[in-house]
VEXDREN-2710 file (C-alpha; in Angstrom, 1 decimal):
% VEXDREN-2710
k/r/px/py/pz
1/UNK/-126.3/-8.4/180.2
2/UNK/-124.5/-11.6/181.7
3/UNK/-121.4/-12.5/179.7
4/UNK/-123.1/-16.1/179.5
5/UNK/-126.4/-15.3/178.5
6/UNK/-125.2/-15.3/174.9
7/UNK/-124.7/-19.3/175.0
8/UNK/-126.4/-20.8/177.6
9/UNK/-129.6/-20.5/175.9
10/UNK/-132.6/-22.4/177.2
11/UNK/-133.9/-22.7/173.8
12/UNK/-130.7/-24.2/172.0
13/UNK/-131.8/-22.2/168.5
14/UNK/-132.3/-19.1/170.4
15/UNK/-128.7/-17.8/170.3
16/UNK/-128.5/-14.2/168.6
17/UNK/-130.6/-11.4/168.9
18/UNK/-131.4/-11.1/165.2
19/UNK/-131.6/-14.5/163.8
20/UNK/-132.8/-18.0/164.4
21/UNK/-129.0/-19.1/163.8
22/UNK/-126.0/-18.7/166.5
23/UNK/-123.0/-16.9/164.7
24/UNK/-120.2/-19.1/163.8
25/UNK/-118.4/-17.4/167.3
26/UNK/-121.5/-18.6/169.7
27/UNK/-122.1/-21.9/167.9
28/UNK/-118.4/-22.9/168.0
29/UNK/-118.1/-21.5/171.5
30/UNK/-121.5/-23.8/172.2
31/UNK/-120.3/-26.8/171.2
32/UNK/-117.1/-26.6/172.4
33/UNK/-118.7/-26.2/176.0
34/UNK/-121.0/-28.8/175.7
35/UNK/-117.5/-31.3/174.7
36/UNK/-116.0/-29.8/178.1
37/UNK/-119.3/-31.0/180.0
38/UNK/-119.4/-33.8/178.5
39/UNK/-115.6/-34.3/179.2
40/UNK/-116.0/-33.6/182.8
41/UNK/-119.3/-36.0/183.2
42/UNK/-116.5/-38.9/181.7
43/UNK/-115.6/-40.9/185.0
44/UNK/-112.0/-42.2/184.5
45/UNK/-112.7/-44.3/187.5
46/UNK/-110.3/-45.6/189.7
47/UNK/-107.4/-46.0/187.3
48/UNK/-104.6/-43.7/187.9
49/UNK/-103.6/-43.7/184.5
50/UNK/-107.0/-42.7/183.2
51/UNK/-108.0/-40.2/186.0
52/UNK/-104.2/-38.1/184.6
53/UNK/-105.4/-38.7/180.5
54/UNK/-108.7/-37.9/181.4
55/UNK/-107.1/-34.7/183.2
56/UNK/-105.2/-34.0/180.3
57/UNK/-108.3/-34.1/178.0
58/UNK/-110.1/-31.5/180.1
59/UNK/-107.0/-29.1/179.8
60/UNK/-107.1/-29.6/176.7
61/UNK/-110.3/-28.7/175.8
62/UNK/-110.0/-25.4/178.3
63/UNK/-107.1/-24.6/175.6
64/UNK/-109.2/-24.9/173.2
65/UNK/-111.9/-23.0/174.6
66/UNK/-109.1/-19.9/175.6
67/UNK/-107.8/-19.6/171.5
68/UNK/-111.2/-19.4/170.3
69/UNK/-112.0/-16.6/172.6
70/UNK/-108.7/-14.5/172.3
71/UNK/-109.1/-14.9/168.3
72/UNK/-112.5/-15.3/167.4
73/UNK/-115.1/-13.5/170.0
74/UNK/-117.0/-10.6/168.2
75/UNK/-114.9/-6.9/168.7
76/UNK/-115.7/-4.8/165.7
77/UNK/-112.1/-6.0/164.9
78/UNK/-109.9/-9.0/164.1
79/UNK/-108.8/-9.3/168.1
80/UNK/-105.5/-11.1/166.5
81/UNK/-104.3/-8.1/164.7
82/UNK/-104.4/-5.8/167.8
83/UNK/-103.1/-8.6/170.3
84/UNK/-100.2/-6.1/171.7
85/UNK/-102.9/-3.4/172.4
86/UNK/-105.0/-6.0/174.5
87/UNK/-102.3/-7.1/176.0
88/UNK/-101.2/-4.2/177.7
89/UNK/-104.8/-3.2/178.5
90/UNK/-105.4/-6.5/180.7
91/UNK/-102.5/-6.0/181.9
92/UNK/-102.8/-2.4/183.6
93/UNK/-106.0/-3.7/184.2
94/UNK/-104.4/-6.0/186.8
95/UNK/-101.9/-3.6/187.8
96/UNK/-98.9/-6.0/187.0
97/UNK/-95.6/-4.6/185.8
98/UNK/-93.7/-6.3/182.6
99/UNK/-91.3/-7.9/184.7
100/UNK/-94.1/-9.2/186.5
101/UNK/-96.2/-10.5/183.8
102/UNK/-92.8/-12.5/182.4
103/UNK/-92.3/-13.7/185.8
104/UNK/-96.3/-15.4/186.2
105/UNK/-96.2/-16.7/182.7
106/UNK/-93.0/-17.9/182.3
107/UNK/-92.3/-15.7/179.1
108/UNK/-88.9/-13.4/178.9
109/UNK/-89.3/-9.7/179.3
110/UNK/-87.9/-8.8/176.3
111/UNK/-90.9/-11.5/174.2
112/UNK/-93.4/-9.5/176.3
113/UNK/-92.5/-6.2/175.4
114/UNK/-92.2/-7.2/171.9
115/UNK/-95.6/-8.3/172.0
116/UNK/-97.1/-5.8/173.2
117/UNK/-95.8/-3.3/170.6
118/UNK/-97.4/-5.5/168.1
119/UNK/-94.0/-6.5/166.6
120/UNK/-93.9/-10.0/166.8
121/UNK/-97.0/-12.0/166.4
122/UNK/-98.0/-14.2/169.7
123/UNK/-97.2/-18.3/169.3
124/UNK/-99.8/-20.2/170.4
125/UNK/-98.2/-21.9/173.7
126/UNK/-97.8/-18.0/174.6
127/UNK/-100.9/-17.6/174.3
128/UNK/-102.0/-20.0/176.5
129/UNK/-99.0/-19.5/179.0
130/UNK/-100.6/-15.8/179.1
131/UNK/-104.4/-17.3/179.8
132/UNK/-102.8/-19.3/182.6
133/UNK/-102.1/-15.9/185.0
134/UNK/-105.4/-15.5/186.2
135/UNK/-105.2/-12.1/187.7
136/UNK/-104.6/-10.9/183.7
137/UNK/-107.9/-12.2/183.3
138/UNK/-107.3/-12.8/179.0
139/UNK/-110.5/-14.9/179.3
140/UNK/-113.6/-14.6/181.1
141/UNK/-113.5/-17.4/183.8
142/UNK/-117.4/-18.5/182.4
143/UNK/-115.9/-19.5/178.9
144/UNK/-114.0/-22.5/180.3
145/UNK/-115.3/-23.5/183.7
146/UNK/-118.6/-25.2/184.2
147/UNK/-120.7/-23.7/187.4
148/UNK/-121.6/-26.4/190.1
149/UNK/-125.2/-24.6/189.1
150/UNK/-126.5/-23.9/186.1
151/UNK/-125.4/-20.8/184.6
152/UNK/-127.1/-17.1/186.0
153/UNK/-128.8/-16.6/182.9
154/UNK/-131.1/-19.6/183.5
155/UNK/-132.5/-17.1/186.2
156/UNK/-133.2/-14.4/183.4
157/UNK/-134.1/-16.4/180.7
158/UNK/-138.1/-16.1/179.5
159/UNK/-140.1/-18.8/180.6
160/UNK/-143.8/-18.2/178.8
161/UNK/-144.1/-18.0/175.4
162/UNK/-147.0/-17.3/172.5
163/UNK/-146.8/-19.1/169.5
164/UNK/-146.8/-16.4/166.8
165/UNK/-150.3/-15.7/165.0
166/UNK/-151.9/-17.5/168.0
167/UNK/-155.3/-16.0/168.5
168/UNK/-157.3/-17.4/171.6
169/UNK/-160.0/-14.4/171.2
170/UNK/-160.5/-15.2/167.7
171/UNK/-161.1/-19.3/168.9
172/UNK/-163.3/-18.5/171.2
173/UNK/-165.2/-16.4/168.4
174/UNK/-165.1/-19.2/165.8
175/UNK/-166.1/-21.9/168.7
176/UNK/-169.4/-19.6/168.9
177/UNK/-170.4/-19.5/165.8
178/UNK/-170.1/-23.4/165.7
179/UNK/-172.4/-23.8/168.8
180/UNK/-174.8/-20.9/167.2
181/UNK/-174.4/-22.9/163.9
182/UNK/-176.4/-26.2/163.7
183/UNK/-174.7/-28.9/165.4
184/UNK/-171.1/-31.3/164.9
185/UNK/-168.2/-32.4/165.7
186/UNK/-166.2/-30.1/168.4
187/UNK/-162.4/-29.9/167.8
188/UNK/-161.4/-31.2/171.3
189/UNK/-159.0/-28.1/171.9
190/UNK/-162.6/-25.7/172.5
191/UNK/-163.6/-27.6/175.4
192/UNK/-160.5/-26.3/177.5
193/UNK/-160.4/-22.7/176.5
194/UNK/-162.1/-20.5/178.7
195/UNK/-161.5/-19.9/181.8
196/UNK/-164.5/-21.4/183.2
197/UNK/-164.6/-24.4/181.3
198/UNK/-160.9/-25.0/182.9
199/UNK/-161.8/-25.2/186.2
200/UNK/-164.6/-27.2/185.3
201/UNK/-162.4/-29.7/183.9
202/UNK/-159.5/-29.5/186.8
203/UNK/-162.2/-29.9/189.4
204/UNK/-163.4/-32.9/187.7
205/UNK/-159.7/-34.5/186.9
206/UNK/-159.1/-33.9/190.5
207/UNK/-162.0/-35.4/192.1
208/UNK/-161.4/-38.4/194.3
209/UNK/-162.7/-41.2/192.3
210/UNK/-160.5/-39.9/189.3
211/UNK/-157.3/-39.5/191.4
212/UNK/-157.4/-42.7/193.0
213/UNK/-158.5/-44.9/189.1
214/UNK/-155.7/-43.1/188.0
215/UNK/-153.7/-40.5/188.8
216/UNK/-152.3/-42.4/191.7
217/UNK/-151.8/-45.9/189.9
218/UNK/-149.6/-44.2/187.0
219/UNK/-146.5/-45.5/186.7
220/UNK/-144.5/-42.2/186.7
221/UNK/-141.1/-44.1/188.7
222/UNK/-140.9/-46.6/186.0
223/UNK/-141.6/-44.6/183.1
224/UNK/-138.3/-42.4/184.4
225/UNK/-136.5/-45.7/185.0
226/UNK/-136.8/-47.0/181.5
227/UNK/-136.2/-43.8/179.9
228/UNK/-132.9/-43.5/181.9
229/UNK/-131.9/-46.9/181.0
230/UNK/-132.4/-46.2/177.2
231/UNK/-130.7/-43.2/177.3
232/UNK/-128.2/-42.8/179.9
233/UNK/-126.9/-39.4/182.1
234/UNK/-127.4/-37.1/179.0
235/UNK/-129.8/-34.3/179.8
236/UNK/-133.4/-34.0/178.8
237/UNK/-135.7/-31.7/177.4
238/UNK/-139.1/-33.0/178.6
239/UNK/-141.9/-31.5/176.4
240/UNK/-145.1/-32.1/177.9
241/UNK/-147.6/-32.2/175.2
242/UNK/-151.5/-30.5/176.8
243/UNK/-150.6/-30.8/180.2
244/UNK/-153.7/-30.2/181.6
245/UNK/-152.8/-29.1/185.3
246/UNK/-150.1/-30.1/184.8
247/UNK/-149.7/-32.8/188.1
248/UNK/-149.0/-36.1/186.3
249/UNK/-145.8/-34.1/184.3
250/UNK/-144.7/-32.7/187.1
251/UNK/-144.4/-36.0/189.1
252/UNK/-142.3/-37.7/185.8
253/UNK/-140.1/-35.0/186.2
254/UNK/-139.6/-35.5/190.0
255/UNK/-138.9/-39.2/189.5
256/UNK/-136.6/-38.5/186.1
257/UNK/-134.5/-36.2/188.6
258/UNK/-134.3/-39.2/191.1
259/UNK/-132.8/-41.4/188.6
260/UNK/-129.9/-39.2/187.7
261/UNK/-127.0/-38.5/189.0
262/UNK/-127.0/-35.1/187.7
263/UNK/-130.0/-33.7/186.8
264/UNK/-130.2/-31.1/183.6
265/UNK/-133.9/-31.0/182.7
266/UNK/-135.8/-28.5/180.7
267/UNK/-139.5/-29.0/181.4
268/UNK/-141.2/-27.5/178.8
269/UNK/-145.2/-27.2/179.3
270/UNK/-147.4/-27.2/175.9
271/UNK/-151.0/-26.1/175.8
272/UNK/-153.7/-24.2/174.1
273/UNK/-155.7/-23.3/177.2
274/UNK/-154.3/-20.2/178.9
275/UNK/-155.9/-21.0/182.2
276/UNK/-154.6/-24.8/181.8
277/UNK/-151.1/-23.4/181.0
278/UNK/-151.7/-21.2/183.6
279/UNK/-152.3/-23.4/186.2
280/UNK/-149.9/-26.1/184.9
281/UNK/-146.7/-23.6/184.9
282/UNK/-147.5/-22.5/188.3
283/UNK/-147.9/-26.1/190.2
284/UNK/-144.3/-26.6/188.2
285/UNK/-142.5/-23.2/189.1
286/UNK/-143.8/-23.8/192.8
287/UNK/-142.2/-27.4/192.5
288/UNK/-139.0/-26.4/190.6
289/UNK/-138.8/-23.6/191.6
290/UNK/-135.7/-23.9/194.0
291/UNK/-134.0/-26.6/191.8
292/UNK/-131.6/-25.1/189.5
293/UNK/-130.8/-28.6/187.4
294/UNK/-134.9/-27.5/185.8
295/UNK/-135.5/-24.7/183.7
296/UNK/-139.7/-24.8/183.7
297/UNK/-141.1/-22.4/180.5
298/UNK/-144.7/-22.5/179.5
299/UNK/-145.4/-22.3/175.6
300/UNK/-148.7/-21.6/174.8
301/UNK/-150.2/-22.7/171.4
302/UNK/-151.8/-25.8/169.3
303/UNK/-149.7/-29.3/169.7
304/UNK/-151.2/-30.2/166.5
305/UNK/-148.6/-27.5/165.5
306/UNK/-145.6/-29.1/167.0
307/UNK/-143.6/-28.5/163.6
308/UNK/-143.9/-24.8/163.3
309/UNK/-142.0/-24.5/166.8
310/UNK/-138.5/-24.9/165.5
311/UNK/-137.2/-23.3/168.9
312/UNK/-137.6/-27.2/170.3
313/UNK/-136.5/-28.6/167.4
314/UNK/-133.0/-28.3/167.8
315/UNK/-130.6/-31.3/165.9
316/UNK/-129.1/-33.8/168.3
317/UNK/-125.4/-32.4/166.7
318/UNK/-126.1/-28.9/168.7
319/UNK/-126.5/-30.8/172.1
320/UNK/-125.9/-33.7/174.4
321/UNK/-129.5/-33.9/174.9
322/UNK/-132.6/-35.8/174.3
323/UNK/-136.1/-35.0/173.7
324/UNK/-138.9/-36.7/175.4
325/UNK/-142.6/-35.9/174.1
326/UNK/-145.0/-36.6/177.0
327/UNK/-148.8/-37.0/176.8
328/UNK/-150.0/-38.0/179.8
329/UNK/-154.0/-38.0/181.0
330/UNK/-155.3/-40.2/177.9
331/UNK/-154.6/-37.2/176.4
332/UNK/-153.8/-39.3/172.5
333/UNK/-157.5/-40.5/173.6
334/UNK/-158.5/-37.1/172.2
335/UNK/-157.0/-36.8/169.0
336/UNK/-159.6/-37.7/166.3
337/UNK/-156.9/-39.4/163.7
338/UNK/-154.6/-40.8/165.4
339/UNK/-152.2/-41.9/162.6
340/UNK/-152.4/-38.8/161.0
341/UNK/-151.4/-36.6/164.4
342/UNK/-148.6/-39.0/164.5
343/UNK/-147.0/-38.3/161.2
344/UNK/-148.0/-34.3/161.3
345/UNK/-146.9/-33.3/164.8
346/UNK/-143.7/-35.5/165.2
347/UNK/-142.3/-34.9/162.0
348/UNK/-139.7/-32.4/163.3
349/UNK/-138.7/-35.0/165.6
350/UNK/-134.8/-36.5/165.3
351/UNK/-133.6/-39.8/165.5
352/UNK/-133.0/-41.1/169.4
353/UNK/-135.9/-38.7/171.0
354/UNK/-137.8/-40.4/172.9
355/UNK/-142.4/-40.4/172.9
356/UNK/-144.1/-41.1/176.1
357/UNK/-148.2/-41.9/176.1
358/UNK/-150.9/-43.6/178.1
359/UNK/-153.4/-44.7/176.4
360/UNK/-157.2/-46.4/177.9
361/UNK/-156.8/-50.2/176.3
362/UNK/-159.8/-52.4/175.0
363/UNK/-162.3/-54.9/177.5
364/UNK/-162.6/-57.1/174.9
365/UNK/-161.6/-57.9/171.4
366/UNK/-165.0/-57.3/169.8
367/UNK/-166.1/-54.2/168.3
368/UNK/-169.8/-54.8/168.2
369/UNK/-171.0/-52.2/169.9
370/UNK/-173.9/-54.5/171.9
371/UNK/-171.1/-56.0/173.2
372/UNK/-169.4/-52.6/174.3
373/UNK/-172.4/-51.5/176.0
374/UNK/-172.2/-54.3/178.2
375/UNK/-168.7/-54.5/178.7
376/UNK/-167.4/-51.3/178.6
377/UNK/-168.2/-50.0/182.7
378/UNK/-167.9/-46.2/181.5
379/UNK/-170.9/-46.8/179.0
380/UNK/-173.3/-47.7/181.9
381/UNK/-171.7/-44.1/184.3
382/UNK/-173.4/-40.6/185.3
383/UNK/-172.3/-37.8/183.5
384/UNK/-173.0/-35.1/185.8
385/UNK/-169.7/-33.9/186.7
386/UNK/-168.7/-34.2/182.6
387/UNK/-172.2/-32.4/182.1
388/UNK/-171.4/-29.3/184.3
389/UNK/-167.6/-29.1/181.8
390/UNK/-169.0/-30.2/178.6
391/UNK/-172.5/-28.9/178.5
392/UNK/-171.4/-25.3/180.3
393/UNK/-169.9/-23.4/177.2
394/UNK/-173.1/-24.4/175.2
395/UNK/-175.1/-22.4/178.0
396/UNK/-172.4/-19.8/177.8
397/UNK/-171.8/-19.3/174.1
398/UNK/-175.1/-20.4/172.3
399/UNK/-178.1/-18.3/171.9
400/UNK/-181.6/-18.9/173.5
401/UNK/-180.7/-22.7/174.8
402/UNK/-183.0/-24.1/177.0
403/UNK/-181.7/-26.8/178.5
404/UNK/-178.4/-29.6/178.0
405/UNK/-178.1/-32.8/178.4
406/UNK/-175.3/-35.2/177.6
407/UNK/-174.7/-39.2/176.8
408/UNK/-172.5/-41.1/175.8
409/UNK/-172.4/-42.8/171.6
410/UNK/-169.8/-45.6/170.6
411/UNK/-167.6/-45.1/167.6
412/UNK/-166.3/-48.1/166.1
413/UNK/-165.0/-46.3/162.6
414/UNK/-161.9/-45.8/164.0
415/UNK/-158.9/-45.7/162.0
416/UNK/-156.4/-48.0/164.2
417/UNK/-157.9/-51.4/163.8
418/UNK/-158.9/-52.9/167.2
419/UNK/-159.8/-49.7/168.7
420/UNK/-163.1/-47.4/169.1
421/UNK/-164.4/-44.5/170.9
422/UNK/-166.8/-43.0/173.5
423/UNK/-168.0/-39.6/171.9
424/UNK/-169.5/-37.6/174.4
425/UNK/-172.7/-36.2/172.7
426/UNK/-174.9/-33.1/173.9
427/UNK/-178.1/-32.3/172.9
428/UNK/-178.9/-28.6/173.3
429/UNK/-183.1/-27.4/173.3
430/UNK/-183.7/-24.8/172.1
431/UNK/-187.3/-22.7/172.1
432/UNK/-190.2/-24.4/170.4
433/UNK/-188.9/-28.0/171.3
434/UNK/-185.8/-27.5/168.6
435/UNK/-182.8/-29.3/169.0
436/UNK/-179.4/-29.7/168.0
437/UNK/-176.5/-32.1/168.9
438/UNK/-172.6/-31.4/169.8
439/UNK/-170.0/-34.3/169.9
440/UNK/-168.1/-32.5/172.8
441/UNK/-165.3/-34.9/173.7
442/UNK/-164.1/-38.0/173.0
443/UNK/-162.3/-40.6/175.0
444/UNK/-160.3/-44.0/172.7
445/UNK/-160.2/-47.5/174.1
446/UNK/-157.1/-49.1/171.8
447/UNK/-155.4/-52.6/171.1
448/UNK/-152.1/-52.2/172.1
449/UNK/-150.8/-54.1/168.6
450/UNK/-152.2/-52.0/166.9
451/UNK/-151.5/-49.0/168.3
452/UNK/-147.5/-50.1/168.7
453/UNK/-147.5/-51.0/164.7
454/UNK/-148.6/-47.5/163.7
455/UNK/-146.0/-45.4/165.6
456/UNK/-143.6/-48.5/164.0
457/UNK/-144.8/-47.6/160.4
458/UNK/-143.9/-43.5/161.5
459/UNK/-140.3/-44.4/162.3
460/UNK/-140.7/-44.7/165.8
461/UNK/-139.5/-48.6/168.2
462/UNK/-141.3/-49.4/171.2
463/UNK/-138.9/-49.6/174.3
464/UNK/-141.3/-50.2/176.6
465/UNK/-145.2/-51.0/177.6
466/UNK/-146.2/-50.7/181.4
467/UNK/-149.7/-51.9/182.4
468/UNK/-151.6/-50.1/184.8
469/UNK/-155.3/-49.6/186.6
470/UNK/-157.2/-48.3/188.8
471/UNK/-160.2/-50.7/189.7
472/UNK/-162.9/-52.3/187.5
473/UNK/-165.0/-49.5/186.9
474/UNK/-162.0/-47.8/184.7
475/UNK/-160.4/-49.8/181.5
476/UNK/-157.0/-51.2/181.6
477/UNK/-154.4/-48.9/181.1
478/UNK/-151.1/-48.7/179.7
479/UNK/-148.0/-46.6/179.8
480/UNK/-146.4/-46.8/175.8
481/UNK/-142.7/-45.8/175.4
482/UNK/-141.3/-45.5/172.0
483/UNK/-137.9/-44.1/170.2
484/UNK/-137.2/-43.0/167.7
485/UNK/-135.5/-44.8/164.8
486/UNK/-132.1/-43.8/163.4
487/UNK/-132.0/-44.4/159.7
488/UNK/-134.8/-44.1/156.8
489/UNK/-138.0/-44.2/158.4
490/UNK/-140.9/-46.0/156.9
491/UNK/-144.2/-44.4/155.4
492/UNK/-147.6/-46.0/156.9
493/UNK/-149.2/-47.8/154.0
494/UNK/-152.1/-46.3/152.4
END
């Protein structure tokens, strides 16, 4: 094993083999390298008097790190007490002489012989005046200097995980037995999960009218721009939230590394949908794949879940970091409550990360849904290519159906005020002229007041709202940007 790979973790929590908690050693040893980063990322400037403190500081710090190793790191045995024997050990090691070792680090002969027969204790500055002679090598060179690269262990370190008790056999069983049962509402997760219905749906994201309405009008440069300004040079952990394939994400992340002046991202790709994930993890790997300022891991398990996943939910004190929660694709357009997926799945989230969203906005301010139909262009579309993704697990999964077809029913019981929804509805006939309805998916069209005080009533401040869109046949569109607040947050009202 790498001598770093026990504290340059990509998941910050993940530091010993048999807990969820660093032992006081690795988390000292942690922090204490993140203060020397974060030391060395200070720019004195031009100021000659800063440039030597700021010197000073960093030496300082390296001390630091060199006294914590010599007396704290794990040995079966107080290192302290056996000083002498360790000594002499690093010191054959090297192939130096006494007189030698006195010479390099300035300590008398007679001081280093008494130290290494263990009778006189070592000071502190001899100590460090031993750490100086590199070739005695007291303390692995990794402890206190910082790699123009990220450390080796980034190269080693896992990069797919499954949630625990995560079951996608035993969804796609229970998703049966729904479309066997005798009609509903379909939690919007199902219509991703098989193989087939993936490439369904990345075949129909990816077709040209969809790229050009809005892939390619997204404002991925200033979404990175505004994030950078809130939050400086710090590094980021960028959790994208159902990626889909994962192209949108990636493209944030390409622009977040533009804006900084050096890049530590962890790209972190969320999803149910093995083939999704699948797909999304390999489009980033191939992008990132050279760059060693990402780490890219794929995490594969419910969003809704977001809390149970303490690995990301690290506290700001453990790192100079900051979390950004992406949902890009309209994917919040999905989520049947949204006020309630608010509180749920951010609740691990700590003051100063950061929530990133686009959301489809409202044509107009009325609700009626006569007026919908006639102003809402998607309303008045053909749903073949959503037919061939939504209606094909209904032919795959549900016994003796004859024939699917698929339209489109406005929801106006929504529970942000301002907003409704577009539920896509199948119809499935079966023998004898029986039939039976699925709400497959389901796309939101929001007021952006609305929609800005809820996440306000969860704690969280808008820092930014970028309109965007494609042409007239799609709605308006928005990117939402939101922190959040330090201090008590506020309950939504009931």
């Amino acid at each position: 094993m790498h001598a770093e790979a026990a504290f340059s973790s990509e998941f910050p929590s993940v530091l010993a083999d048999d807990t969820l908690e660093p032992s006081p050693y690795q988390a000292a040893l942690f922090h204490l390298r993140q203060g020397l980063q974060a030391l060395c990322d200070l720019s004195p400037g031009a100021d000659a008097a800063k440039r030597e403190e700021h010197g000073q500081l960093v030496a300082l710090q390296k001390q630091v790190l060199q006294l914590l190793h010599i007396h704290f790191a794990p040995s079966g045995e107080e290192l302290g007490a056996r000083f002498g024997e360790v000594l002499r050990h690093h010191r054959d090691e090297a192939g130096l002489t006494q007189e030698q070792l006195a010479s390099y680090s300035g300590l008398s002969l007679s001081y280093i012989r008494k130290l290494e027969q263990g009778s006189k204790p070592p000071a502190r500055t001899a100590v460090l005046a031993l750490c100086s002679v590199a070739e005695l090598k007291l303390v692995p060179s990794e402890i206190t200097m910082l790699p123009a690269v990220r450390e080796y262990s980034y190269r080693l370190a896992p990069n797919w995980y499954v949630s625990p008790n995560f079951d996608s056999v035993q969804m796609l069983h229970d998703f049966a037995m729904q479309l066997n049962g005798g009609g509903g509402s379909v939690e919007q997760t199902y219509v991703y999960l098989d193989h087939k219905s993936a490439l369904d749906w990345i075949q129909l994201c990816n077709a040209p009218g969809y790229v050009a309405g809005f892939r390619e009008c997204m404002p991925h440069s200033g979404i990175a721009r505004r994030l950078r300004e809130v939050v400086g040079q710090v590094g980021l952990d960028v959790i994208a939230l159902g990626p889909g394939d994962g192209k949108s994400e990636v493209r944030l992340v390409q622009q977040l590394l533009e804006e900084c002046e050096r890049p530590n991202l962890r790209f972190y790709l969320f999803d149910v949908s093995q083939p999704l994930l699948s797909r999304a993890f390999k489009h980033a790997a191939d992008t990132f794949g050279d760059d060693p300022n990402v780490f890219v891991c794929g995490i594969q398990g419910n969003f809704h879940q977001l809390p149970r996943y303490m690995q990301l939910h690290y506290t700001p004190a453990r790192s100079h970091r900051r979390r950004v929660y992406v949902m890009l694709g309209a994917t919040l357009g999905n989520i049947d409550n949204e006020p309630q997926f608010f509180q749920s799945a951010f609740a691990g989230a700590a003051p100063g990360d950061l929530l990133v969203f686009d959301a489809g906005l409202v044509f107009t301010d009325s609700i009626d849904p006569a007026v919908l139909q006639k102003q809402d262009p998607a309303l008045s579309k053909s749903l073949e290519g959503h037919l061939r993704w939504l209606g094909g697990p209904i032919r795959r999964y549900c016994h003796d159906v004859q024939d699917v077809s698929l339209s489109l029913r406005i929801d106006t019981k929504r529970p942000l005020a301002g907003s409704y929804g577009l539920q896509f509805i199948a119809e499935a006939t079966l023998p004898g002229m029986q039939t039976k309805e699925f709400c497959m998916w389901q796309v939101r069209r929001y007021d952006p007041a609305s929609l800005v005080q809820c996440l306000r009533d969860f704690g969280w401040e808008p820092i930014g709202q970028i309109p965007f869109s494609g042409s007239r046949a799609r709605p308006p569109q928005a990117a939402f940007l939101f922190q959040k607040r330090h201090g008590r947050s506020g309950s939504r009202p009931t």
